[in-house]
C-alpha positions as CSV (number, residue, x, y, z in Angstrom):
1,X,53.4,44.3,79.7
2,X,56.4,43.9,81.8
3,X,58.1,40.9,83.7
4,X,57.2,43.6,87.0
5,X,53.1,44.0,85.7
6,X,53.3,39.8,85.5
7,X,54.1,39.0,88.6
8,X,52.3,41.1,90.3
9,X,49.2,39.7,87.9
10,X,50.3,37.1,89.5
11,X,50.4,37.6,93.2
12,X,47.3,39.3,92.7
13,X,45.4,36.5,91.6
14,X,47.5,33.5,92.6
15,X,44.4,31.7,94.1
16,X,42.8,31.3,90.5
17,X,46.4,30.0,89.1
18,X,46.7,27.3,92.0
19,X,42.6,26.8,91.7
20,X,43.0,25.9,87.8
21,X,46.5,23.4,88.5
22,X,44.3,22.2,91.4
23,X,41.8,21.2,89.4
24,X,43.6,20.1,86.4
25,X,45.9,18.1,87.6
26,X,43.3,16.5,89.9
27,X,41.1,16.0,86.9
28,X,43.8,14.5,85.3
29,X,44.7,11.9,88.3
30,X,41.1,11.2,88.7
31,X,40.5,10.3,85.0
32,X,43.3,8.1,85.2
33,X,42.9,6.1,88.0
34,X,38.9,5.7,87.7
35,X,37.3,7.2,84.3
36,X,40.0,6.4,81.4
37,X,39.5,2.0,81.1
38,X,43.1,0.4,81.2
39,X,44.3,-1.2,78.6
40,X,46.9,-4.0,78.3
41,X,49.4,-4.6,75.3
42,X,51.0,-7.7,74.6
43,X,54.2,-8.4,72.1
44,X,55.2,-11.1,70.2
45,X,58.2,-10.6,67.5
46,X,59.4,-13.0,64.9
47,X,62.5,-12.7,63.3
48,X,62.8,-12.0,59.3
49,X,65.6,-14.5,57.7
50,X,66.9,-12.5,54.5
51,X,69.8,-15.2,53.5
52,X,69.0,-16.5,49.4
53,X,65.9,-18.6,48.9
54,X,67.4,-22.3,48.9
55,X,65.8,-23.4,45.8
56,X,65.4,-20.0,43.6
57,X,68.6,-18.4,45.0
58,X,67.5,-15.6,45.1
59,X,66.4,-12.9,48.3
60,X,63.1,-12.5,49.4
61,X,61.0,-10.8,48.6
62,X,62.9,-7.8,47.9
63,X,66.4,-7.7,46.6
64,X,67.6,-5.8,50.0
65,X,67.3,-6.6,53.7
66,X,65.7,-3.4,54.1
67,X,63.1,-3.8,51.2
68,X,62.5,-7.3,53.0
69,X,62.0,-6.2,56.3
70,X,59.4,-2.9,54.8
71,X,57.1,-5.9,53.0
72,X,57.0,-7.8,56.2
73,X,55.7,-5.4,58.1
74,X,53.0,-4.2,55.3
75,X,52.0,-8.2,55.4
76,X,51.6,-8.0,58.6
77,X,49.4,-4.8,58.9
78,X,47.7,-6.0,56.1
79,X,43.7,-6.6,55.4
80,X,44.4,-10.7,54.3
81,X,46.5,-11.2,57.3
82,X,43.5,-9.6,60.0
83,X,41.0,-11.6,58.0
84,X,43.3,-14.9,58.9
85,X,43.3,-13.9,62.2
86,X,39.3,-13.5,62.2
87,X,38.9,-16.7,61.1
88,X,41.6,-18.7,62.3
89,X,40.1,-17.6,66.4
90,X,36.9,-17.9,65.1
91,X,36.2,-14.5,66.3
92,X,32.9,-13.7,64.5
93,X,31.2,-16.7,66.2
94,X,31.5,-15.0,70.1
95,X,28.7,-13.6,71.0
96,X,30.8,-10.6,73.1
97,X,32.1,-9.3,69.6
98,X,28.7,-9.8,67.4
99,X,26.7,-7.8,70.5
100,X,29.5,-5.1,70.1
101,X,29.1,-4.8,66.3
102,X,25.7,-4.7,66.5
103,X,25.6,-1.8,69.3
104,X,28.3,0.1,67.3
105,X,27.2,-0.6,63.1
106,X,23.7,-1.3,64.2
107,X,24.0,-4.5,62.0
108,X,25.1,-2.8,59.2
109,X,28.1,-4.0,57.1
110,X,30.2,-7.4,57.7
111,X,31.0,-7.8,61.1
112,X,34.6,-9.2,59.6
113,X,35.4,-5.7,58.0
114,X,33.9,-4.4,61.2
115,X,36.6,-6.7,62.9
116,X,39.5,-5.5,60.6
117,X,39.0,-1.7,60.9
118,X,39.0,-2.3,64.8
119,X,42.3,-4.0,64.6
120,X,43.9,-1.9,62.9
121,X,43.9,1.0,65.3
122,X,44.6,-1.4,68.5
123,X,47.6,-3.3,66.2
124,X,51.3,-1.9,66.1
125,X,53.7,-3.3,64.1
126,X,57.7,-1.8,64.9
127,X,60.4,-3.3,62.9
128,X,63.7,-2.7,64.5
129,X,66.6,-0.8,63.1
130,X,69.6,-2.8,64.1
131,X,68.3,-6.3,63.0
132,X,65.4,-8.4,61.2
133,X,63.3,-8.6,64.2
134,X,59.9,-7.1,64.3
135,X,57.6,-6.7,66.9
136,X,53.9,-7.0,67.0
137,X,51.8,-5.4,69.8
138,X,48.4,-5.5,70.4
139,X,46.0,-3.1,72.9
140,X,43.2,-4.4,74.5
141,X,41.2,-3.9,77.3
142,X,41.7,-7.5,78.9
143,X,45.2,-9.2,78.9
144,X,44.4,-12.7,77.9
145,X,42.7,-10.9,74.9
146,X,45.7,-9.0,74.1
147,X,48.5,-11.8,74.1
148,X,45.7,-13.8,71.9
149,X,45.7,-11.7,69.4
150,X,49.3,-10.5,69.1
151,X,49.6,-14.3,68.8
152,X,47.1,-15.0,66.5
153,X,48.3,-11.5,64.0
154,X,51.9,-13.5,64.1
155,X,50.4,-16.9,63.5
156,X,47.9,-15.5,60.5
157,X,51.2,-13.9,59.2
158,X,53.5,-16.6,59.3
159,X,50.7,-18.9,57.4
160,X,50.1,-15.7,55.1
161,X,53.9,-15.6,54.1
162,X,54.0,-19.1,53.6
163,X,51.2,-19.1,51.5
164,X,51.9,-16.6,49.4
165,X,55.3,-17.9,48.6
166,X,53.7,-22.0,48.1
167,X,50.2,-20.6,45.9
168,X,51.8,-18.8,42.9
169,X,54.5,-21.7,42.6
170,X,51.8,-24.2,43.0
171,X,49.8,-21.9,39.9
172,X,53.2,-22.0,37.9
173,X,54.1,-25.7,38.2
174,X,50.3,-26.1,36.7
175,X,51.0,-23.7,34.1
176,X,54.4,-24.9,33.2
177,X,53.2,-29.0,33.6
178,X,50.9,-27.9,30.7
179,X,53.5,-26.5,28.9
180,X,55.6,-29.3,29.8
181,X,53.1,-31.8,27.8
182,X,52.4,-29.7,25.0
183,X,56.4,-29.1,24.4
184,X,57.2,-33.0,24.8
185,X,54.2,-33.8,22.0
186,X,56.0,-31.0,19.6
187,X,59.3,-33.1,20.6
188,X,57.7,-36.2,19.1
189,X,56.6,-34.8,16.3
190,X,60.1,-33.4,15.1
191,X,61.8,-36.5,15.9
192,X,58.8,-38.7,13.8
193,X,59.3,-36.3,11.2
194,X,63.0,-36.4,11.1
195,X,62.5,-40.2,11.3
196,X,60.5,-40.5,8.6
197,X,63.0,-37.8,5.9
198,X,65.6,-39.8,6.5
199,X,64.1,-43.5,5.7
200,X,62.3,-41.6,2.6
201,X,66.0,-40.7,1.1
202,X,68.1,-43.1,2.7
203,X,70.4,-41.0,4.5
204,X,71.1,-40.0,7.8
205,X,71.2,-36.1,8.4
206,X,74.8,-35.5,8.9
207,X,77.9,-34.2,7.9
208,X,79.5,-37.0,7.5
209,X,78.1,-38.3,4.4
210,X,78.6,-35.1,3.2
211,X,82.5,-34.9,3.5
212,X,82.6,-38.6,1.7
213,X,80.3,-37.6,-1.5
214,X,82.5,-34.4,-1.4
215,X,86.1,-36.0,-1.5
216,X,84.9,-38.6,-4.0
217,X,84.0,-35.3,-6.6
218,X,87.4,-33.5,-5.5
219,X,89.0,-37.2,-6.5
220,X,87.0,-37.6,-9.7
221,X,88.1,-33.5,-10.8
222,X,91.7,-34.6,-9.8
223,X,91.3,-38.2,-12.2
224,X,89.6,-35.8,-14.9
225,X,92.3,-33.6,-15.0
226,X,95.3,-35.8,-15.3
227,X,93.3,-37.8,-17.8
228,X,92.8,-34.8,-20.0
229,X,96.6,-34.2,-20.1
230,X,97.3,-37.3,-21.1
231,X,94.4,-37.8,-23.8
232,X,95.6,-34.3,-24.9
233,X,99.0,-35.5,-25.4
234,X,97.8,-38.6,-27.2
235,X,96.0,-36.7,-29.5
236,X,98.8,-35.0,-30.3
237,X,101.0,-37.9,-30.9
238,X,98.3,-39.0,-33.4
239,X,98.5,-35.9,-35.1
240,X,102.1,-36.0,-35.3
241,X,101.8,-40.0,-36.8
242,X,99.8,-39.2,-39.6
243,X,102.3,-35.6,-40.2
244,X,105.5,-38.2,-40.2
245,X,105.7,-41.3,-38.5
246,X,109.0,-41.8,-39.3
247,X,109.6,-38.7,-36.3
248,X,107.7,-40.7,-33.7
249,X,109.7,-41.6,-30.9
250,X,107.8,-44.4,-30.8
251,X,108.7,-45.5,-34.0
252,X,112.4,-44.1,-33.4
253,X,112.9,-46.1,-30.3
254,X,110.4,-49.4,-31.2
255,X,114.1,-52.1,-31.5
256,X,112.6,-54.1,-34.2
257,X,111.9,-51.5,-36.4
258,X,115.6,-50.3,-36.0
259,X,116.7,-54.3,-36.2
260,X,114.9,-54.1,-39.0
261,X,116.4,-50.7,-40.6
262,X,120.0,-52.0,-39.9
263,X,119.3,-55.5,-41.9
264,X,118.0,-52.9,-44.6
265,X,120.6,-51.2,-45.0
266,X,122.7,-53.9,-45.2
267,X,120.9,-55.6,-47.5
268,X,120.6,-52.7,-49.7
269,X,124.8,-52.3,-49.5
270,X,124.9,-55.7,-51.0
271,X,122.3,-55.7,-53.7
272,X,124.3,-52.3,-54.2
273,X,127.4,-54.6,-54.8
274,X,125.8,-57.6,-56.4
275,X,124.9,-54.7,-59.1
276,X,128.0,-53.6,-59.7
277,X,129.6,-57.6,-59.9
278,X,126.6,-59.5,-61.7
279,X,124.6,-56.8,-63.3
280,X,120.6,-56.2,-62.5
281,X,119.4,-59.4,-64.7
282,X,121.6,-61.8,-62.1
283,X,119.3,-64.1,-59.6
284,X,121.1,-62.9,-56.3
285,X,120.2,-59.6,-57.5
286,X,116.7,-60.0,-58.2
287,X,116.6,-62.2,-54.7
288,X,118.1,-59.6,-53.0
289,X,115.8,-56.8,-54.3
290,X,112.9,-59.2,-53.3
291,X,114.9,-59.4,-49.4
292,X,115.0,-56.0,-49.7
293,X,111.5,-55.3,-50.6
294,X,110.4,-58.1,-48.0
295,X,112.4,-55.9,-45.5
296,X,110.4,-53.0,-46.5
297,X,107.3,-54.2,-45.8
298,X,108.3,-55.4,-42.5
299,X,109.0,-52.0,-41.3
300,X,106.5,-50.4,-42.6
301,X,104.2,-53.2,-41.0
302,X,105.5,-52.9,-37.5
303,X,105.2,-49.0,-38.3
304,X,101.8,-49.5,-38.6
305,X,101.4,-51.0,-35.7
306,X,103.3,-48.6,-33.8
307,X,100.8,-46.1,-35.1
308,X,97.9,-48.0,-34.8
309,X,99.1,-49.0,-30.4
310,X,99.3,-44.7,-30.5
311,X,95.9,-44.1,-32.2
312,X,94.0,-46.7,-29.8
313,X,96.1,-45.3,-26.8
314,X,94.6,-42.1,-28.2
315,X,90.9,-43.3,-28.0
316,X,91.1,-45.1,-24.9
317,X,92.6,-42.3,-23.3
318,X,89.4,-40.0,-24.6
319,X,87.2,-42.4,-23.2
320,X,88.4,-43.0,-20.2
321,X,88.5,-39.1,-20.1
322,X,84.6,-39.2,-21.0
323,X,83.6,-41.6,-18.5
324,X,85.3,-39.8,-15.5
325,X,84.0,-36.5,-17.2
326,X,80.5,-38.1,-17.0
327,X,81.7,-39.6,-13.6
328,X,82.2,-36.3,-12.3
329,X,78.8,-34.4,-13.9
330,X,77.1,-37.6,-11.9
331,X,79.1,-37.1,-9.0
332,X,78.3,-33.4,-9.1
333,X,74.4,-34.3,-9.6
334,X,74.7,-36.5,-6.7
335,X,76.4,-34.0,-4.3
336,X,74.0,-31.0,-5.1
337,X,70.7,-33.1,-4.4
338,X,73.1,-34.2,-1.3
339,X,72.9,-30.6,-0.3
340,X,69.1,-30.1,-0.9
341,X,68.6,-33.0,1.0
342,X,70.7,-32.2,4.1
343,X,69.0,-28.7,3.8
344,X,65.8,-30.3,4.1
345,X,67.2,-31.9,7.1
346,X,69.3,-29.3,8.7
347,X,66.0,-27.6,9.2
348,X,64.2,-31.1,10.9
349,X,67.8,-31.1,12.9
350,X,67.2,-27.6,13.7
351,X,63.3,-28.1,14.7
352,X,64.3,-30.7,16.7
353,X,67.2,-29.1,18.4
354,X,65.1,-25.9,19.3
355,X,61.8,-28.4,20.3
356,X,64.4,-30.5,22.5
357,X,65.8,-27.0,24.3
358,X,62.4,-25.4,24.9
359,X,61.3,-28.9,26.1
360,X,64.5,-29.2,28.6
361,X,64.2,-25.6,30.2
362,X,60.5,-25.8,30.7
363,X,61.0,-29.7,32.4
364,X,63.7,-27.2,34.3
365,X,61.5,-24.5,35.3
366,X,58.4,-27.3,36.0
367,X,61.1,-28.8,38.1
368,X,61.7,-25.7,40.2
369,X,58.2,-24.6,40.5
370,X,57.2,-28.2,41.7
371,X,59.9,-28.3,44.4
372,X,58.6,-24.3,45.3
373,X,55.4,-25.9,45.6
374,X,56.3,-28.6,47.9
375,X,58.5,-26.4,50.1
376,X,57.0,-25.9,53.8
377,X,59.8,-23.7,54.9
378,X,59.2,-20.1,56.1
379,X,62.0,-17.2,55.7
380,X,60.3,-16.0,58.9
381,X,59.9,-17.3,62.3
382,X,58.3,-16.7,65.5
383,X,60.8,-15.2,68.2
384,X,58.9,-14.6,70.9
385,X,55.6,-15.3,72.1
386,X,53.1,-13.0,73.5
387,X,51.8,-13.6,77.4
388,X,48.8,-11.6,79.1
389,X,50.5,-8.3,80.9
390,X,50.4,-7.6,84.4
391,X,50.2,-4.2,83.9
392,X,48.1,-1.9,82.0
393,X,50.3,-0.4,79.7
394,X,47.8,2.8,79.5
395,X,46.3,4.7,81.0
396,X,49.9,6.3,82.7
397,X,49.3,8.3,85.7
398,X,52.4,9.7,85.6
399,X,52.9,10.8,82.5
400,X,49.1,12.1,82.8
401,X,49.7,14.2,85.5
402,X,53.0,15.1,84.1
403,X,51.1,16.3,81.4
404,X,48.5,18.1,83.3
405,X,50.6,19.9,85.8
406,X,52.5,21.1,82.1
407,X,48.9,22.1,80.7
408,X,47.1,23.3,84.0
409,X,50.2,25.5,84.6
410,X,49.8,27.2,80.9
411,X,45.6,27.0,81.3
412,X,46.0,29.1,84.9
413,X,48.7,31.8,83.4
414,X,46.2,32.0,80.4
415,X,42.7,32.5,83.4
416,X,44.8,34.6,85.6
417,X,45.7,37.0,82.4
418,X,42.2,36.9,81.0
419,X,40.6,37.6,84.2
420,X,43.0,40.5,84.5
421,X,41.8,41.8,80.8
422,X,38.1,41.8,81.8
423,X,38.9,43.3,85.4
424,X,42.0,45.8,84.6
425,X,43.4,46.9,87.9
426,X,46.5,49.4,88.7
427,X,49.2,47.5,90.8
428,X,52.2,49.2,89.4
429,X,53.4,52.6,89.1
430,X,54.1,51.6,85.5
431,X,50.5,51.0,85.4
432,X,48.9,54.6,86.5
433,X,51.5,56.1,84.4
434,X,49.8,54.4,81.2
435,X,46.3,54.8,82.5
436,X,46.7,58.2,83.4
437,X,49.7,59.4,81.3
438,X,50.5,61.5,84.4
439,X,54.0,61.4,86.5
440,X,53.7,59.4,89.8
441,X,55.0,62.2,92.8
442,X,54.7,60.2,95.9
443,X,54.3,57.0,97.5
444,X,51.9,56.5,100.6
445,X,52.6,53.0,102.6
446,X,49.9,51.2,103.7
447,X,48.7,52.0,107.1
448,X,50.3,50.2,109.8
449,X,53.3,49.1,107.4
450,X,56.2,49.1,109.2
451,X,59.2,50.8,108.0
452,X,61.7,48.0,107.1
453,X,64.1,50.1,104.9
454,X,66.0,53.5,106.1
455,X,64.8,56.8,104.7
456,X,68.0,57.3,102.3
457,X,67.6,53.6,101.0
458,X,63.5,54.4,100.6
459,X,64.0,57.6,98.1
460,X,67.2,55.7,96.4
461,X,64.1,53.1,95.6
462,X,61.5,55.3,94.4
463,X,63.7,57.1,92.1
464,X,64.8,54.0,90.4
465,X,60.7,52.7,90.1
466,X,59.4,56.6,89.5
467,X,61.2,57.5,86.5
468,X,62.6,60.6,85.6
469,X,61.0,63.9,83.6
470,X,63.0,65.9,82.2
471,X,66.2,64.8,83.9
472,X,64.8,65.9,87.2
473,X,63.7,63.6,89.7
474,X,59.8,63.0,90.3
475,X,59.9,63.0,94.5
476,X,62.4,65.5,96.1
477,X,64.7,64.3,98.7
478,X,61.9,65.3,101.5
479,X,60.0,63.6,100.2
């Protein structure tokens, strides 16, 4: 089919096109303006504040504005919000609503689930794009109805929001006041025991004690040392007293032993004379042999005692080297059970340490969850608030019959070309030439037609709409 075959389907049967418009579009109007019921839509919005919580410091209750803004508006179309609103208008108690449930569910089910699947299909929730403000609409057939709810749906939500935020703190801060107690009583019980290890050895847990018990063995290693070197070099003068004491410088250096030498040796140079004078059998020289021998024992006296002050410098050396020796082996004793001991208590220090940190950041997270508890302010506010509309916002007539002239139009092409199908008519040459696959020769006007167009301009027509066969026109010039 060709644009030509169309429209003149068309002329043909343009009173069945304009009869289905007609009626469409009427149909449309009248449904309207008299059958469709109007129904009214009211808005409220309330504005979404995404700045850090002021006590956790941290966004909510997503970590972006946009998550944010997506969870407020599933609270809001959410089931525990409508159920707020059910209860909080009392809406189950009219007898309006409960005579509607009963004519629609026949009594069956809860009239509040009832209540919630009817809102959600009459409740609209748009956020907006360019800032934190959503809008809440709500349909119904009577204005004052409408802004109630839209009202009521931002109410519910802004007690819902609150509550959700103040519930689980007020659950934790239970939770963590338990923990709180039972954390204080383990507290206790490391400091008692603590307590009571260090009145049972005497000591206090620390260092300090530690550094004192430890510089008093470093001294008694430094005393044992010295002592040793100087035991081990009066041992050694000993030994060299009873090899010769006449090589001790002790003995070499002692003044009255060399007093005594030099009166020896003079005395022996005059008994060495009084020999040689008066012979060995002369008094003076049997005195002076006895001064001499007196002299003799003199030295080797004060020899002795020379030797003997060495021998006893000797032993007291060695025991003053065994008593700081046993000094230090007690020292030592005393610092190793020192160590045991503040092992024992490092770990008491150390259970009381960790006891007094897990007490201190549950007090700190009781703290937190206590003031979360407490905390009456919302991240979201009401912006607006709904009033009863004026106007219907559906059903609109214009957009209706907008629709309907769009529709009708397509629904009367689609009769007029079905009609055409059942009842197939020629009203085109193009058409007798496909019916009866012969060449169209002539044209015959219709009787009384008047001749509008000149005789050369009427066979310059018909060749152009006749065709050609074979390269020869259908309809001669006199024609």
């Amino acid at each position: 089919m060709n644009i030509t075959q169309f429209v003149a389907i068309l002329r043909a049967r343009w009173w069945v096109v304009l009869a289905v418009l007609v009626v469409t579009v009427a149909t449309a109007a009248l449904a309207s303006l008299y059958l469709i019921p109007p129904k009214y839509t009211a808005t409220a919005s309330v504005v979404v504040d995404v700045k850090p919580d002021p006590i956790t410091g941290v966004l909510y209750p997503g970590s972006t504005a946009a998550a944010a803004i997506a969870t407020q508006v599933d609270i809001l179309k959410s089931e525990r919000v409508a159920r707020r609103v059910i209860r909080n208008l009392r809406l189950t108690e009219s007898p309006a609503i409960r005579q509607s449930w009963l004519e629609a569910t026949g009594g069956a089910g809860s009239i509040e689930q009832w209540l919630v699947e009817q809102f959600a299909s009459s409740l609209e929730v748009v956020p907006s794009t360019q800032s934190n403000v959503i809008a809440v609409r709500f349909t119904s057939a009577e204005p004052a109805a409408a802004a109630q709810l839209a009202n009521g749906f931002v109410r519910a939500y802004l007690e819902t929001t609150l509550e959700l935020r103040i519930d689980p703190a007020r659950q934790y801060s239970g939770f963590f006041q338990t923990q709180v107690t039972e954390a204080r009583e383990a507290l206790e019980r490391a400091s008692a025991r603590l307590s009571a290890f260090q009145r049972e050895r005497g000591i206090i847990a620390t260092d300090e004690r530690m550094d004192i018990e430890n510089a008093r063995l470093n001294e008694l290693s430094s005393q044992l040392v010295a002592l040793q070197a100087v035991a081990s070099e009066s041992a050694s003068r000993q030994a060299q007293a009873r090899a010769g004491a006449d090589r001790m410088q002790e003995v070499i250096a002692n003044p009255l032993i060399n007093n005594l030498k030099a009166e020896l040796s003079r005395a022996e140079a005059h008994l060495q004379q009084l020999n040689e004078r008066l012979g060995d059998a002369h008094p003076q020289v049997i005195e002076a042999k006895a001064n001499i021998a007196q002299l003799r024992t003199r030295i080797d006296a004060e020899t002795q005692r020379v030797l003997g002050g060495v021998a006893v410098t000797a032993n007291i050396n060695r025991a003053r080297e065994a008593e700081v020796r046993a000094s230090l082996e007690a020292q030592r004793a005393r610092v190793l059970k020192l160590k045991e001991v503040r092992d024992e208590g490092a770990v008491l220090v150390r259970d009381l340490e960790n006891a007094q940190r897990t007490y201190d950041q549950l007090l700190a997270r009781f703290n937190q969850t206590a003031m979360e508890s407490q905390n009456t302010q919302n991240n979201v506010h009401m912006l607006t608030e709904a009033v009863a509309p004026l106007k219907p916002s559906s059903p609109n007539v214009k957009l209706n019959v907008a629709l309907a002239v769009f529709l009708g139009g397509m629904l009367a092409l689609g009769t007029a070309l079905l009609l055409e199908l059942i009842d197939r008519r020629v009203r085109t040459f193009a058409d007798i030439v496909t019916a009866l696959d012969l060449p169209v020769i002539g044209v015959m006007p219709k009787p009384g037609a008047k001749r509008l167009l000149g005789r050369g301009k009427l066979n310059r027509m018909q060749q152009r709409v006749l065709g050609h066969q074979g390269g020869t026109p259908l309809l001669g010039k006199g024609a």
